[in-house]
Every structure is written in structure tokens, then in C-alpha cells.
N, C-alpha and C positions, 0 to 999 in steps of 0.2 A: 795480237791482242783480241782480235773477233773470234777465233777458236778458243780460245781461254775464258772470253764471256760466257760462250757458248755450253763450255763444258759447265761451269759455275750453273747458266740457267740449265742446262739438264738435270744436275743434279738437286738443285732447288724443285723443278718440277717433278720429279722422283719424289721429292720428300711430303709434297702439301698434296702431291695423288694421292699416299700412304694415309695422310691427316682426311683425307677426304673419304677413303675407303673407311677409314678408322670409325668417321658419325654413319656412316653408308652401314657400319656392325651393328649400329644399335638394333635392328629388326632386321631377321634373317628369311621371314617367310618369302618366299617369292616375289608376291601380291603387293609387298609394302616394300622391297629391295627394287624393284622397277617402276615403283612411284618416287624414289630417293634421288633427289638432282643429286648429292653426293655420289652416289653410286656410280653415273655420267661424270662428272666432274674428276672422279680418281681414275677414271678410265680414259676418258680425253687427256689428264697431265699425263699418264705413262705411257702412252701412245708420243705426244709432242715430244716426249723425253726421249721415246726411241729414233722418233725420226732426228731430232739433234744427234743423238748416239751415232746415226750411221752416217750423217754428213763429217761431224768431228771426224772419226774413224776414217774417211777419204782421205784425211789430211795428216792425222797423226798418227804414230806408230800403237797398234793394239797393245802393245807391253806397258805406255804410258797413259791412255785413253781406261782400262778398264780399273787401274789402280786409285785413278782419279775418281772412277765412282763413287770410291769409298767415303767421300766427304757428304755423298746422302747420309749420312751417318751423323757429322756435322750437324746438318741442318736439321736433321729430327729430331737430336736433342733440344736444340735451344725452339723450334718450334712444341716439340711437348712439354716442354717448360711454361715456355709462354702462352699458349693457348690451349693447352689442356693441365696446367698447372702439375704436372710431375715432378718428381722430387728430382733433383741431380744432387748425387752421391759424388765421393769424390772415386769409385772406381767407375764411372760413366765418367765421369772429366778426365782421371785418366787415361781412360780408354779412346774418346776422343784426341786426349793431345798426344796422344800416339800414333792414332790416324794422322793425325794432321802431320808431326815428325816424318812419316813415311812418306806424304804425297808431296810433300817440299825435296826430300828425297829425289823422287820418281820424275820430277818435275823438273831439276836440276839438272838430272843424268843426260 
């Protein structure tokens, strides 16, 4: 159960680094990208994401571990739904719940 939270929290923090880098885009000069706690903040989540990655990965097989990723995918939709208000179409829904078909899949096996 602790490896399967684990992977969930990685992949959540994979996805709110991405939202983080995402306001971290809004000014690309140098000068204002190193005054941006965003900037730190999407770099600390994918960092913590990797260190979960490599602890998971001591324990689960890489064939099942890197398919799992795929649910960052998951959670950036319904996060840029909800916090950055983006459209979800129904080929992003279906593209997620075909993610998801797959990692129920891979999770099973």
C-alpha cells in the first residue's frame, strides 16, 4: 500500500512542478525567472518526484513503475481544468481514460 501511495504522490508531484513551471513561463528574462518562487517550487516538486521514483523502483519492477507514470497525465488534466481553467474536450477524456485502462492493466499484470 506505501509503494502505491508513493507512486500516486510522485505522480501528483510531477504534475503541480509542471503547473508551477507553467506561472514560472509567464517572464522568461533570467533576472525575473530567478526572482520566481515558482521557478523553485517546480524544481523542488520534480526533484522530490525523482527521489520517490528511485525509492519506488527499488521495490517494483521498472516495466510496471515507468507505465505508472503515465497518470501524471491524469492529474494535469483535471489540475489545468481546475486551476488554470482549460477546456477538457472529449479527446483529452478520452485520452485520459485510456491512460487510465492501461495503468489498471499494468498494475494487475
Amino acid at each position: 500500500m506505501l509503494l502505491w501511495s508513493a507512486v500516486l504522490l510522485m505522480t501528483l508531484l510531477g504534475s503541480v512542478a509542471s503547473l508551477m513551471l507553467k506561472f514560472a513561463s509567464a517572464d522568461l528574462r533570467p533576472t525575473s525567472l530567478l526572482r520566481d518562487w515558482h521557478f523553485y517550487a517546480g524544481g523542488f516538486g520534480y526533484l522530490l518526484a525523482a527521489l520517490l521514483n528511485i525509492w519506488v523502483l527499488r521495490h517494483l519492477d521498472l516495466s510496471v513503475v515507468l507505465p505508472l507514470t503515465a497518470l501524471t497525465y491524469v492529474w494535469t488534466l483535471g489540475i489545468a481544468r481546475l486551476v488554470l481553467g482549460e477546456l477538457l474536450t472529449w479527446r483529452k477524456v478520452l485520452g485520459v481514460a485510456l491512460i487510465l485502462v492501461g495503468v489498471v492493466l499494468i498494475s494487475v499484470a
